[in-house]
Structure formats: structure tokens, C-alpha cells
C-alpha positions as CSV (number, residue, x, y, z in Angstrom):
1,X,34.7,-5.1,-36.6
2,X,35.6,-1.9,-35.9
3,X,32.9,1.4,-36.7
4,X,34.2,3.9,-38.3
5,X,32.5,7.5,-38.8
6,X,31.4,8.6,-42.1
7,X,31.8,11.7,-44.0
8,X,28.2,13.8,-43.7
9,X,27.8,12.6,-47.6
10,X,27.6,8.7,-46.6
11,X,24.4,6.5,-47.7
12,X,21.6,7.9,-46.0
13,X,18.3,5.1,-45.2
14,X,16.3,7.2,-43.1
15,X,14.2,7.8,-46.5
16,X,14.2,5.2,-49.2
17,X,14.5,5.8,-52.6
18,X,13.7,2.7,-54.2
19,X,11.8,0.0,-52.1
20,X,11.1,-3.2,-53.4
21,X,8.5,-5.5,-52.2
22,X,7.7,-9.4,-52.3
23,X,9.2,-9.1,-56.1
24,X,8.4,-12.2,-57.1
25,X,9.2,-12.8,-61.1
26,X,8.8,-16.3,-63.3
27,X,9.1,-17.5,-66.7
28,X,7.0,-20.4,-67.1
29,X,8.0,-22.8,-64.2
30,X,11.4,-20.7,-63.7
31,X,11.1,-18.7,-61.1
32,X,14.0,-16.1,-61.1
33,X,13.0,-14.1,-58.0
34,X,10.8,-15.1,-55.5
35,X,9.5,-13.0,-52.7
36,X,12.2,-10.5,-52.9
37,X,11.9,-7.5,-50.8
38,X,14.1,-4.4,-49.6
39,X,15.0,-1.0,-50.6
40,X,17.8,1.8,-51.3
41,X,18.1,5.2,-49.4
42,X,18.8,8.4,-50.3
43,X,21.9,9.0,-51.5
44,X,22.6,5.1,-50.5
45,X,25.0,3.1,-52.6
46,X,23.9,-0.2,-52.8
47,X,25.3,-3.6,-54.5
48,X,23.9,-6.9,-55.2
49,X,25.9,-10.2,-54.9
50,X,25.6,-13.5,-55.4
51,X,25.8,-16.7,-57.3
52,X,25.8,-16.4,-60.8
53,X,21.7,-16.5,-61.9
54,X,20.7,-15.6,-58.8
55,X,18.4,-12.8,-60.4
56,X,20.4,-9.9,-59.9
57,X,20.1,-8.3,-63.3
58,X,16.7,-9.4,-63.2
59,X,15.9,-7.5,-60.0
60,X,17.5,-4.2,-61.3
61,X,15.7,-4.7,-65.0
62,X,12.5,-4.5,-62.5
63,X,13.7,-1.7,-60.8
64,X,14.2,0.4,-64.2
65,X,10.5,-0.9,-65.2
66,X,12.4,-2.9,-68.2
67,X,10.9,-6.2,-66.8
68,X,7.4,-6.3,-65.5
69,X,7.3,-8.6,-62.4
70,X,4.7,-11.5,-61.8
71,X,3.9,-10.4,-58.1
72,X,4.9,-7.6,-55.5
73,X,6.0,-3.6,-56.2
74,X,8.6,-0.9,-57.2
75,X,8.0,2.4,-55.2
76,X,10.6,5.0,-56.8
77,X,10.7,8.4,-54.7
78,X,6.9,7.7,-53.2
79,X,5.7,7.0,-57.0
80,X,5.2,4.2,-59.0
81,X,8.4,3.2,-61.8
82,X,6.0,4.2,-64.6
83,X,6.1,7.8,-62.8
84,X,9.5,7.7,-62.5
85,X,10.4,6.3,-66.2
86,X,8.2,9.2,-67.8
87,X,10.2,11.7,-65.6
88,X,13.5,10.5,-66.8
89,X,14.4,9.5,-63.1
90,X,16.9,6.8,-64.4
91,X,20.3,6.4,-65.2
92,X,21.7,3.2,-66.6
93,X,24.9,1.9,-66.6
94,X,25.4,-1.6,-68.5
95,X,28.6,-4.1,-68.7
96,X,28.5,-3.2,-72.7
97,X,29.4,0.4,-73.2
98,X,26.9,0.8,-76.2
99,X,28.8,3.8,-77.8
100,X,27.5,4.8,-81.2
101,X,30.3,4.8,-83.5
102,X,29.3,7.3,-85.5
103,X,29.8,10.1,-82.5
104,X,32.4,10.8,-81.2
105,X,32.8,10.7,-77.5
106,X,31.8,13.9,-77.0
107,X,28.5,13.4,-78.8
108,X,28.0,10.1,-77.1
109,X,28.2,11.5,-74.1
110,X,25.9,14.1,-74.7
111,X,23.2,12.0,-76.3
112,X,21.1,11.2,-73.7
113,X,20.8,15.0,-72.5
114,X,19.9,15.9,-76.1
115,X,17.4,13.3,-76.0
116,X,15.6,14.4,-73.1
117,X,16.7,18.3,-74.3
118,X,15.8,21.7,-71.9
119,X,17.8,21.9,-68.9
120,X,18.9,18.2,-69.3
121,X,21.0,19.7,-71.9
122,X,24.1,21.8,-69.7
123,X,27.1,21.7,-71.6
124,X,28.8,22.9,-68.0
125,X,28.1,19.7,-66.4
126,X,29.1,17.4,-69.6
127,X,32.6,18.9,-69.1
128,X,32.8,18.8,-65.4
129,X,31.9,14.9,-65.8
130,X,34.3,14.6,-68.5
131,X,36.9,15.8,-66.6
132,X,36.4,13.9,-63.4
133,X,36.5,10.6,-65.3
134,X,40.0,11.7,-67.0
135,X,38.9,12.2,-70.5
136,X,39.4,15.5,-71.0
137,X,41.6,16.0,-74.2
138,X,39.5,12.8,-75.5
139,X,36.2,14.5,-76.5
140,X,37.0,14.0,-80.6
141,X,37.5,10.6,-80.3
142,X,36.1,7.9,-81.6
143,X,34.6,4.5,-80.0
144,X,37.1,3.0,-82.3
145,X,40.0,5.0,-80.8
146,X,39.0,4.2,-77.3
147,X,40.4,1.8,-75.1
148,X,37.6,-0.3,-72.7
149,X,38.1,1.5,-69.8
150,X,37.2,5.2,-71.8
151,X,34.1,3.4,-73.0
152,X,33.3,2.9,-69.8
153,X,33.8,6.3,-68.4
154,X,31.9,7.8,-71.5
155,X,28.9,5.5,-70.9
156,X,29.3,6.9,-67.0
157,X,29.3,10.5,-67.8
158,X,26.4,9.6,-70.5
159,X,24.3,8.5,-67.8
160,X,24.9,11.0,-65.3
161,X,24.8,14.4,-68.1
162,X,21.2,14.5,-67.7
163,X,21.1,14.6,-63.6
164,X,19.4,11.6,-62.8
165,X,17.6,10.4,-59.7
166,X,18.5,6.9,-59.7
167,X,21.4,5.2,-61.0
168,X,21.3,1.5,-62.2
169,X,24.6,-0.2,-63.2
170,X,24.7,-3.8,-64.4
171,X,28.2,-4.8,-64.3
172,X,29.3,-2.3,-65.8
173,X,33.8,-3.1,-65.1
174,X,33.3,-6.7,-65.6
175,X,34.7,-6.9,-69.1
176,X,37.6,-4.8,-67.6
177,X,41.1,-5.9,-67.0
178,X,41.6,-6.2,-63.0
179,X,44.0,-2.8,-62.8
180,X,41.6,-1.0,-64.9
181,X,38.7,-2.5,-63.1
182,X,40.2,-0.9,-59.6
183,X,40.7,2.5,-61.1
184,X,37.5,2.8,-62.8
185,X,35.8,1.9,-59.4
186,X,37.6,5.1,-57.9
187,X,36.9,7.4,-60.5
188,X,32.8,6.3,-60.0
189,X,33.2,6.9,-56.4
190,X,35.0,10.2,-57.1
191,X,32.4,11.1,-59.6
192,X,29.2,10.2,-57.4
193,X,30.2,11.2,-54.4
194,X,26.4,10.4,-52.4
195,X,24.7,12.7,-54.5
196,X,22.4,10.0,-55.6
197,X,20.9,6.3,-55.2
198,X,23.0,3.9,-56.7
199,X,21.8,0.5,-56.9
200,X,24.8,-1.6,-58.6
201,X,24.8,-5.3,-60.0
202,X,28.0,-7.4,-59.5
203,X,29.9,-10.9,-59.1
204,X,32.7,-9.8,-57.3
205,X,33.3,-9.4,-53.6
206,X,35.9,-6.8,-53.6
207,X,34.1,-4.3,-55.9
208,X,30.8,-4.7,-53.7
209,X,32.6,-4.4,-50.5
210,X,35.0,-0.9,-51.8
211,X,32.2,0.6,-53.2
212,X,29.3,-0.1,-51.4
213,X,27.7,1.4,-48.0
214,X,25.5,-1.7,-48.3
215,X,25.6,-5.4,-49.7
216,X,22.6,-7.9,-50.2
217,X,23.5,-11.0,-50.9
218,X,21.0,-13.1,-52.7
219,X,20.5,-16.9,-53.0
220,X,21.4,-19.2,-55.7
221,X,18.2,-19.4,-57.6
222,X,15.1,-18.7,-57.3
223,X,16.9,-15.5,-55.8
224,X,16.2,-14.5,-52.8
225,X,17.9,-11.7,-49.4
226,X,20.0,-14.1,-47.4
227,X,21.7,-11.1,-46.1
228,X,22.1,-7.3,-45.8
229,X,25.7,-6.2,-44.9
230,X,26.3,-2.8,-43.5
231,X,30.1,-1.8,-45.0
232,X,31.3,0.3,-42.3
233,X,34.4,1.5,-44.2
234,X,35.7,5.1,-44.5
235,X,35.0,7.2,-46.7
236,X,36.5,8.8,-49.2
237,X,37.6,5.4,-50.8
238,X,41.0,4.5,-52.2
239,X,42.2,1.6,-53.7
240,X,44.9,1.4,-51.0
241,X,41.8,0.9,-48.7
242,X,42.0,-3.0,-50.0
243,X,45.4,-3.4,-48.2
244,X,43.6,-2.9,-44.7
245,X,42.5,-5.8,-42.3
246,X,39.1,-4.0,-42.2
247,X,38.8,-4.6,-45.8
248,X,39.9,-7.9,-45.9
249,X,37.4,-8.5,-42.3
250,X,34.4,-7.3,-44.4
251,X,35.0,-9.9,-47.9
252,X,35.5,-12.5,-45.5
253,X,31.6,-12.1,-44.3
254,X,31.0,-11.6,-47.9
255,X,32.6,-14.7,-49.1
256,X,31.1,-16.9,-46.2
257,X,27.3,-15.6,-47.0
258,X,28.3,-16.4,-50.7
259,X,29.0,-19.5,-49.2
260,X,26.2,-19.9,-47.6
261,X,23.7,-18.7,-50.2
262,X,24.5,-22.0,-52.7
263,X,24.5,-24.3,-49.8
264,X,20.9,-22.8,-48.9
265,X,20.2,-23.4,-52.2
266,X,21.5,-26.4,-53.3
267,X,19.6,-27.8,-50.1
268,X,16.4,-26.4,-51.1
269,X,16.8,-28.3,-54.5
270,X,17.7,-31.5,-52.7
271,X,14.0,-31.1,-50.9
């Protein structure tokens, strides 16, 4: 496959912002994640795929210190995720916008910053976000008044108001209709533009290979890294990007180490 050359604001791994190690997590005799281990650079956009229960929300849940794991280590930024949880390093995304419907989008997109309050709190930066995810004109509404896709793009700018160090998204388009899935997936390029580490949770092959500079692909479970895939795809991203052999080269490996990871599975099972 061809090498293309990156823009200077491309995924950098010379320094690693999260690295996980020999995660190893179990409920009872299920073991969800076993000996799990790699990491997320600076600036690094990052996605997880595979099977469905492979672990992959459990692995970022880990990440974010919302699940403890049995064996192995979290290093956020050189410190420890309790460090980084009491510093207000994260940023979550999940597939359920959450919106209180009480506020409207303006002040659910402020709530986290007032949460946290002091320079978390910069109006400025609420309406830059608001703007790059097209809702300007929108900041009266309500939940109620707002279609999927706005939920979505609130809960985005909610989690980025504050400036945070890390960003964890679950799914968050899956719920989405397939045009509004493809445009939302733009606007969250547009908007993080490798200012940050993203690491990103998903089923689908397409999404992981547009937006991603990197894919792991994790077993069937107990999940596990079959494979790290380098996306060596241009950036900026457009959704006319999909309509390219090289795009259609790179879900091809995908969908083969998918593949792969059920059959590894499926034979470990059968053992």
C-alpha cells in the first residue's frame, strides 16, 4: 500500500500518553481481557475493533479508572490513572448522549467546565466548539428539540469545554443513522484536529479505518491484540476519502484480521 505523508499535526508515538500493560481483567471465571498490553501517543488517535465482547469498552472503562483491573497497569502522562482522574485529565464520550433535560444545550454543554470551575470555565472556547460542530444558532435548545446527531455533537463539545488531556469515546455514532454517522465522524476530526490522545471504541471497520492513525484489533473473548494497523491515509479527512482504493486497501486488512480474530478464538475454545 502506498505511504502517504502526513500533515505535521498527525498521531505522534514517539511519547505515549496512555500505556497499558498485561491488563488482565475477570469476573468470576470470565475473563474479559487477558494479558492485554499497548499504548496511545501523543496527540495519537487510536481505535479499537473487534468482535462484539471482545472487551473493548472494558479496556477503555480501565483506562478512565472506571473499572479496576485484576492484573497489569494504566500509566497516564508518566502518572498513575488515579493522578490523572483527580487532575481532570479525561474526557468521555459515550454512545448515549446523557443530556440533562432540564438545560438547555448551552448549559449542557457547559456543565462539565462549571463542574470543574476556574480556567475550565472559558466561555470563548464553549463557542468556538459550538460552532465547529454546527450548532451555533442551537444553544437555547432543548434535548427534546434535538435531533440524535446534535446530541451527539453537544456531548462532544461537553467533553472537550474543559481542555482535556485524554479523550475516551465509547461508540459514541453507533445509534446514528449511516449519513449522519459519516458526517459526525468529520465534524470530530475537524474539531480534534491532533491536539490530543484519542482512544475510540467501535464495531465498524469504516469509522476505525477514516478516523484513526492507528487500529488494534482485539480477539473474540477473552480479548486480547491480534494486531496493530498503522492507517497510512492523508490527512485532513473527507468523507470522499472512502471512494479511494487506499481506503477500500486498508478495510480489507481490517476485515481479514476481524476475520481472523474469531477464528483464533473460536479455535482456542475448541482446545
Amino acid at each position: 500500500m502506498k505511504n502517504v505523508s502526513q500533515p505535521s499535526w498527525q498521531g505522534d508515538r514517539r511519547t505515549s500518553d496512555i500505556e497499558i500493560e498485561g491488563i488482565r481483567v475477570q469476573y468470576g471465571r470470565l475473563v474479559a481481557l487477558d494479558h492485554t498490553t499497548m499504548s496511545v501517543g501523543a496527540r495519537e488517535f487510536v481505535s479499537l475493533l473487534g468482535p462484539s465482547g471482545c472487551g473493548k469498552t472494558t479496556l477503555l472503562k480501565v483506562v478512565g479508572g472506571l473499572l479496576r483491573p485484576s492484573q497489569g497497569s494504566v500509566r497516564i502522562q508518566g502518572g498513575s490513572v488515579e493522578e490523572a482522574r483527580k487532575r481532570r485529565a479525561f474526557g468521555f464520550v459515550f454512545q448515549d448522549a446523557t443530556l440533562l433535560p432540564w438545560r438547555n444545550l448551552r448549559g449542557n454543554t457547559k456543565l462539565l467546565a462549571e463542574i470543574i470551575g476556574g480556567k475550565a470555565l472559558d466561555d470563548g472556547r464553549i463557542d468556538e466548539l459550538t460552532e465547529l460542530v454546527g450548532l451555533k444558532g442551537f444553544e437555547k435548545s432543548y434535548p427534546s428539540e434535538l435531533s440524535g446527531g446534535m446530541k451527539q455533537r453537544a456531548a462532544i463539545v461537553r467533553a472537550l469545554a474543559f481542555d482535556p488531556q485524554v479523550l475516551l469515546m465509547d461508540e459514541p455514532f453507533a445509534a446514528l443513522d449511516a449519513l449522519t454517522r459519516d458526517h459526525l465522524g468529520e465534524v470530530l476530526l475537524n474539531v480534534w484536529r491532533g491536539q490530543k490522545p484519542v482512544l475510540f471504541v467501535t464495531h465498524s471497520i469504516e469509522e476505525a479505518a477514516f478516523l484513526s492513525d492507528r487500529v488494534v484489533v482485539m480477539t473474540a473473548r477473552p480479548g486480547r491484540v491480534l494486531e496493530e494497523v498503522p492507517i497510512p491515509l492523508p490527512r485532513p479527512r473527507t468523507n470522499h476519502l472512502k471512494e479511494t482504493r487506499e481506503f477500500f486497501e486498508v478495510t480489507r486488512q481490517l476485515r481479514r484480521l476481524i476475520d481472523q480474530a474469531q477464528r483464533v478464538a473460536g479455535e482456542e475454545v475448541r482446545a
